[in-house]
PADOVEX-166079 format. One record per residue: residue in three letters; z, y, x of N, C-alpha, C in turn. Coordinates in nm, 2 decimals. Atoms other than C-alpha are relative to their C-alpha. Example, Ala and Ser with C-alpha at 12.3 -4.5 7.8 and 13.67 -1.06 7.14 Angstrom:
2
+---------+--------+--------+--------+--------+--------+--------+--------+--------+--------+
| residuo |   n_zz |   n_yy |   n_xx |  ca_zz |  ca_yy |  ca_xx |   c_zz |   c_yy |   c_xx |
+---------+--------+--------+--------+--------+--------+--------+--------+--------+--------+
|     Ala |   0.00 |  -0.12 |   0.09 |   0.78 |  -0.45 |   1.23 |   0.00 |   0.12 |   0.09 |
|     Ser |   0.00 |  -0.11 |  -0.09 |   0.71 |  -0.11 |   1.37 |   0.08 |   0.11 |  -0.08 |
+---------+--------+--------+--------+--------+--------+--------+--------+--------+--------+
REM end
This chain:
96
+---------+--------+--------+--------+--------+--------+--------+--------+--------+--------+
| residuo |   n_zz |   n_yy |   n_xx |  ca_zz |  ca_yy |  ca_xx |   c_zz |   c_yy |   c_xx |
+---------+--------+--------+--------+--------+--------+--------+--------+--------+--------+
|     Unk |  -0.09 |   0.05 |  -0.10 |  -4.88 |   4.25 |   4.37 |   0.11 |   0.11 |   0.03 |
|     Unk |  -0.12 |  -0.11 |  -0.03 |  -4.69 |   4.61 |   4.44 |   0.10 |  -0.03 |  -0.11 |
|     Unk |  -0.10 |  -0.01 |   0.09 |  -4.53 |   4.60 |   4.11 |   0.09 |  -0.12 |   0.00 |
|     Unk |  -0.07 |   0.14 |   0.02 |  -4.42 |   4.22 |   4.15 |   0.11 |   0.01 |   0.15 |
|     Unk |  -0.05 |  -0.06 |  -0.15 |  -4.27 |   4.35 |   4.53 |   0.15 |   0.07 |  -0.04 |
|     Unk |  -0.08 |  -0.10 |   0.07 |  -4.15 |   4.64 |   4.33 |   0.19 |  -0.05 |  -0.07 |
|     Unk |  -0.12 |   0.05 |   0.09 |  -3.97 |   4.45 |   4.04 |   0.11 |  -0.12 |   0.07 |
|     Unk |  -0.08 |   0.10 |  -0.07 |  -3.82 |   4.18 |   4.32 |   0.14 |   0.09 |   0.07 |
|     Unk |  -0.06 |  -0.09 |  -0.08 |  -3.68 |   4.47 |   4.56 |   0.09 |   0.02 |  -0.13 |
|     Unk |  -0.10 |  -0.03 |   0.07 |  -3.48 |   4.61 |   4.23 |   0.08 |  -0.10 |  -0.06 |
|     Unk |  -0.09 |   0.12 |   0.04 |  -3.37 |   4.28 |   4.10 |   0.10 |  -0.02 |   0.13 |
|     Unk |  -0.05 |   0.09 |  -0.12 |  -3.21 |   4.17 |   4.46 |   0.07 |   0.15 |   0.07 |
|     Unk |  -0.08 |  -0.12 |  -0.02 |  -3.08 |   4.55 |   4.51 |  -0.08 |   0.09 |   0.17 |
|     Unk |   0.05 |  -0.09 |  -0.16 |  -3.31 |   4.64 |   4.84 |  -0.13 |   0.10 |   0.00 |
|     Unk |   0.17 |  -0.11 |   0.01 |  -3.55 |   4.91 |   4.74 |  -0.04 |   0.05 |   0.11 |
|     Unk |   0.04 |  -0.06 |  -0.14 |  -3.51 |   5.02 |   5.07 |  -0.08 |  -0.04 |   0.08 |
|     Unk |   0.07 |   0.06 |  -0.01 |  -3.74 |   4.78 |   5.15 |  -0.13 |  -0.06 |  -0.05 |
|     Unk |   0.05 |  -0.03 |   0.06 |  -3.98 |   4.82 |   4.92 |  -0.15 |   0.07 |   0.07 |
|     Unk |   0.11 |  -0.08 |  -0.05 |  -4.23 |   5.06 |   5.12 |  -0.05 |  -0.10 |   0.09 |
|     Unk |   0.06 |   0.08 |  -0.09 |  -4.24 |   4.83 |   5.41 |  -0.05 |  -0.14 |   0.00 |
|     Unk |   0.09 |   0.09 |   0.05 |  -4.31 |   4.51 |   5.21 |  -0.12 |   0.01 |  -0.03 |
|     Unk |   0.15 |  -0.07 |   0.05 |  -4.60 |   4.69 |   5.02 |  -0.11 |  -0.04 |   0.13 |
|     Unk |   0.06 |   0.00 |  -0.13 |  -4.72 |   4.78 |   5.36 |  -0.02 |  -0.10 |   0.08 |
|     Unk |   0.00 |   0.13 |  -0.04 |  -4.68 |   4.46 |   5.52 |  -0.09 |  -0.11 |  -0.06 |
|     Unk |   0.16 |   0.08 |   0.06 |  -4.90 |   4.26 |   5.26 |  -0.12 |   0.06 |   0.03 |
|     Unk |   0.18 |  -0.03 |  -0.02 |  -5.14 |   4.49 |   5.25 |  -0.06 |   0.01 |   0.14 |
|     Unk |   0.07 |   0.04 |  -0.09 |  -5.18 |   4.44 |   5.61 |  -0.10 |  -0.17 |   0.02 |
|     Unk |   0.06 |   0.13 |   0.01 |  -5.21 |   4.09 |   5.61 |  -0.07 |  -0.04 |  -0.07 |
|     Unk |   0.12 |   0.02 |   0.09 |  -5.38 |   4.04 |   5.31 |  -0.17 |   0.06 |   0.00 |
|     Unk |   0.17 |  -0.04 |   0.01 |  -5.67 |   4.27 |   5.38 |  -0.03 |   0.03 |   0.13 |
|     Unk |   0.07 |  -0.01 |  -0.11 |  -5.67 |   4.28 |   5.74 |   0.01 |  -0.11 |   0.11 |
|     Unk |  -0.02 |   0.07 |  -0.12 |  -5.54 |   4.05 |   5.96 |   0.01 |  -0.15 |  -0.05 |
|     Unk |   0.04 |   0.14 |   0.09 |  -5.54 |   3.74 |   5.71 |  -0.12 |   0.02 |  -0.12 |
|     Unk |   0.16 |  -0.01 |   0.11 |  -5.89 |   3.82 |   5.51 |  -0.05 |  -0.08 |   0.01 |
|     Unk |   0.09 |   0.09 |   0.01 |  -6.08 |   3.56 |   5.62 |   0.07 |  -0.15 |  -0.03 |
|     Unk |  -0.09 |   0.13 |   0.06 |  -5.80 |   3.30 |   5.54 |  -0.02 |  -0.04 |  -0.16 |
|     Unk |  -0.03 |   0.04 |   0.21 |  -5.82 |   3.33 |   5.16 |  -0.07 |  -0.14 |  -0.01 |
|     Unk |  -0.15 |  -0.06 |   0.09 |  -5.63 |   3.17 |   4.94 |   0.08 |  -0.01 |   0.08 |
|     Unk |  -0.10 |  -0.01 |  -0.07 |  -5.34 |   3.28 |   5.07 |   0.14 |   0.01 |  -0.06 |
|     Unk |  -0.16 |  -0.06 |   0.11 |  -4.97 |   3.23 |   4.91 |   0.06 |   0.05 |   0.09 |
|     Unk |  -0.06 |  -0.10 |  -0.06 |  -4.77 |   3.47 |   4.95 |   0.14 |  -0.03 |  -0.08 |
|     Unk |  -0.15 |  -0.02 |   0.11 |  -4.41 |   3.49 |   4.87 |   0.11 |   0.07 |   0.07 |
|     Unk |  -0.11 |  -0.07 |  -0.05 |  -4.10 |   3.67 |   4.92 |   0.11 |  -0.02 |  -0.04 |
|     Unk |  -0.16 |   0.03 |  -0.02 |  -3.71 |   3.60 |   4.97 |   0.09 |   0.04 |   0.04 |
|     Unk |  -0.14 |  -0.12 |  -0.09 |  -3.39 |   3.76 |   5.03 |   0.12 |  -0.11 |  -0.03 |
|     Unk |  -0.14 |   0.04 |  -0.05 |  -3.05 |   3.61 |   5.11 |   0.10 |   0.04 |  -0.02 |
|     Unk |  -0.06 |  -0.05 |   0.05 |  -2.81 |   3.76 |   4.93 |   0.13 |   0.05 |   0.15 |
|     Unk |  -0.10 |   0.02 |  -0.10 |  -2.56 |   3.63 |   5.18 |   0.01 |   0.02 |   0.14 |
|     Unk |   0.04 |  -0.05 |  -0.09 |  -2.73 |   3.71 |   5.49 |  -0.07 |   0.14 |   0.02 |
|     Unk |   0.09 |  -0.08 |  -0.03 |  -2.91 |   3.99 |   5.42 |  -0.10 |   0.01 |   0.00 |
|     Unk |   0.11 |  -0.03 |  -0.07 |  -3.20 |   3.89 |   5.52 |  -0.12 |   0.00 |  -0.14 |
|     Unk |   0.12 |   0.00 |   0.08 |  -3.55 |   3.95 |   5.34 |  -0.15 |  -0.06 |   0.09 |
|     Unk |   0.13 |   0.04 |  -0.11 |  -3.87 |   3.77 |   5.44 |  -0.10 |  -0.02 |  -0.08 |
|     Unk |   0.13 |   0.03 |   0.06 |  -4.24 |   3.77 |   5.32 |  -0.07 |  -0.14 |   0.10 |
|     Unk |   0.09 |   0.14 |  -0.04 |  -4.44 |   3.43 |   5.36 |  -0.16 |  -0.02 |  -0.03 |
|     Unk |   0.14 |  -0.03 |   0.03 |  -4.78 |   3.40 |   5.44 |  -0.06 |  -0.12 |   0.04 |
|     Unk |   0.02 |   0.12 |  -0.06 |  -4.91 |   3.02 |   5.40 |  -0.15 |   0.04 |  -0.06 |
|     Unk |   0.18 |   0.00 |   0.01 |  -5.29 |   2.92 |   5.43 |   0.02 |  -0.18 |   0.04 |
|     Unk |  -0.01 |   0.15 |  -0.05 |  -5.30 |   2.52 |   5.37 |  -0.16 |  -0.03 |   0.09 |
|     Unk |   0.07 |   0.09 |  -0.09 |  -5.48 |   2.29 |   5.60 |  -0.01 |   0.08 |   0.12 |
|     Unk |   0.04 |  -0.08 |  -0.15 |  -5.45 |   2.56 |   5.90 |   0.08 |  -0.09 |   0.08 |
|     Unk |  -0.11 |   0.01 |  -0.06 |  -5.30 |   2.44 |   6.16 |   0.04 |   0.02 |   0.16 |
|     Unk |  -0.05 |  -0.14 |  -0.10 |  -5.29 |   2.72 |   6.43 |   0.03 |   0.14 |  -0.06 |
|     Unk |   0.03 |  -0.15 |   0.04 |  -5.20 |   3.07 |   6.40 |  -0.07 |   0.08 |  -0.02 |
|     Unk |   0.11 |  -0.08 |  -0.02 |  -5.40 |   3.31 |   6.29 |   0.02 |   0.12 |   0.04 |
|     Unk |  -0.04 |  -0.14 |  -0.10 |  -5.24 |   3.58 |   6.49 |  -0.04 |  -0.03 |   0.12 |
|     Unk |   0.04 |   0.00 |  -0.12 |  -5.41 |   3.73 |   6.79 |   0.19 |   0.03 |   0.06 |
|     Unk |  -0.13 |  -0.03 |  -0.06 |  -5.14 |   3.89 |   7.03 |  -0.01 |   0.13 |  -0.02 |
|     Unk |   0.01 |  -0.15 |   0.03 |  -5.28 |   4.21 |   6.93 |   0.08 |   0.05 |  -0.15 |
|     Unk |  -0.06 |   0.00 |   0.16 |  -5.18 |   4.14 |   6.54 |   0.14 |  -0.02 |   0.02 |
|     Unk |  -0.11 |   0.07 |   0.02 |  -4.83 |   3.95 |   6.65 |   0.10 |   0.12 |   0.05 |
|     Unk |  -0.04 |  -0.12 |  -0.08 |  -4.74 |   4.32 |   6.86 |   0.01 |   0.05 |  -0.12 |
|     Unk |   0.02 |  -0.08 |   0.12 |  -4.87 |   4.51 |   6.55 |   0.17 |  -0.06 |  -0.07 |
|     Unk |  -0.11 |   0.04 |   0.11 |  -4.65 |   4.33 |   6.29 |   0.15 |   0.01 |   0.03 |
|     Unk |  -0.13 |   0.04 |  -0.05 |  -4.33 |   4.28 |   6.55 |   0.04 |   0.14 |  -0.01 |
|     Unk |  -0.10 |  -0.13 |  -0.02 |  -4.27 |   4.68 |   6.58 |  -0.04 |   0.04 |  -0.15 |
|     Unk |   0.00 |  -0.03 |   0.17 |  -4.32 |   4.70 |   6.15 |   0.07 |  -0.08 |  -0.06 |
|     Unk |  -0.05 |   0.12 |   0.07 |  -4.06 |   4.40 |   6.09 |   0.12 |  -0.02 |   0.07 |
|     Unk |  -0.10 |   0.02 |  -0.15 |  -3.77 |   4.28 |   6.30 |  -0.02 |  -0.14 |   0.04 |
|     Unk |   0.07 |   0.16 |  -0.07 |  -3.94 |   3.90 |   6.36 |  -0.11 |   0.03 |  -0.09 |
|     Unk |   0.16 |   0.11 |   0.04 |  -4.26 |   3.72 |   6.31 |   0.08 |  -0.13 |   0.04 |
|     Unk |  -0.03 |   0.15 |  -0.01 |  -4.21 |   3.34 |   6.27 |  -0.13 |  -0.01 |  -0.02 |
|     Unk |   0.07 |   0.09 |   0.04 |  -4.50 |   3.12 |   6.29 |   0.02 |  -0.14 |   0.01 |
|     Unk |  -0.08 |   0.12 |   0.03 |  -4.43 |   2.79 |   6.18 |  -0.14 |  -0.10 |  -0.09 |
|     Unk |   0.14 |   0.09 |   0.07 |  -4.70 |   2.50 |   6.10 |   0.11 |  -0.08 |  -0.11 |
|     Unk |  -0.07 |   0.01 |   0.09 |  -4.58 |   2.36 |   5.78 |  -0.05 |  -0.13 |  -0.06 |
|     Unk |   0.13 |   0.17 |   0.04 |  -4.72 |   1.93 |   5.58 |  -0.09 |   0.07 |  -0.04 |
|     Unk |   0.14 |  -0.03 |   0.09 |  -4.95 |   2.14 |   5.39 |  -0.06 |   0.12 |   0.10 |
|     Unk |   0.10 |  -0.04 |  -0.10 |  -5.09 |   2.36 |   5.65 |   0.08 |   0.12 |   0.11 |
|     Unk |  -0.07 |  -0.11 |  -0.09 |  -4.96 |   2.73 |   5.85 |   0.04 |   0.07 |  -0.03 |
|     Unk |  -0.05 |  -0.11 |   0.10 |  -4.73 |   3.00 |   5.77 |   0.03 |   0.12 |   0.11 |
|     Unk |  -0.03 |  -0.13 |  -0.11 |  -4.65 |   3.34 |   5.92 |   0.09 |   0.07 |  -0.07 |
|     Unk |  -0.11 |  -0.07 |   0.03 |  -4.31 |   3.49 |   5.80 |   0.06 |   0.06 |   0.07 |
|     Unk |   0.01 |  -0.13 |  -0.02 |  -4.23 |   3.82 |   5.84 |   0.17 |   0.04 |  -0.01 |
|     Unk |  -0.14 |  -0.03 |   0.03 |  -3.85 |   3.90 |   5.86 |   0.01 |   0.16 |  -0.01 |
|     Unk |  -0.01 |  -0.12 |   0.04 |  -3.81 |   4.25 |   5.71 |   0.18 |   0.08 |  -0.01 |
+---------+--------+--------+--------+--------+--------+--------+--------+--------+--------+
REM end
């Protein structure tokens, strides 16, 4: 997953962004979304906006799986949290 992070950040020109992606899955993935698995993940930038965001869907959820302890954590390692229920189940995107 780092290197697919990796090789996205240099395609799309934001390496600077790079460390705190990494870091950002590997929270969610092994701590604060572990008991969700499978979980797609994906990542997006905006050439035009700027903006970069990781997506964290889990079908058939359809509440968040963030406490207020996790949505604190993530908000001062990110500049938003979105959660957003979605036809195929819940998502939690991460604006970086």
């Amino acid at each position: 997953m780092h290197s697919v992070i990796n090789a996205f950040c240099q395609k799309y020109n934001i390496t600077g962004k790079v460390e705190t992606a990494q870091q950002l899955i590997d929270v969610m993935l092994n701590d604060i979304m572990a008991a969700y698995r499978p979980i797609t993940v994906r990542i997006t930038h905006s050439e035009l906006s700027a903006v970069t965001a990781l997506g964290f869907m889990v079908e058939k959820m359809t509440a968040t799986p963030l406490s207020d302890s996790q949505r604190n954590l993530l908000a001062a390692q990110c500049r938003q949290v979105v959660e957003e229920p979605t036809e195929r189940g819940f998502r939690v995107k991460l604006i970086i």
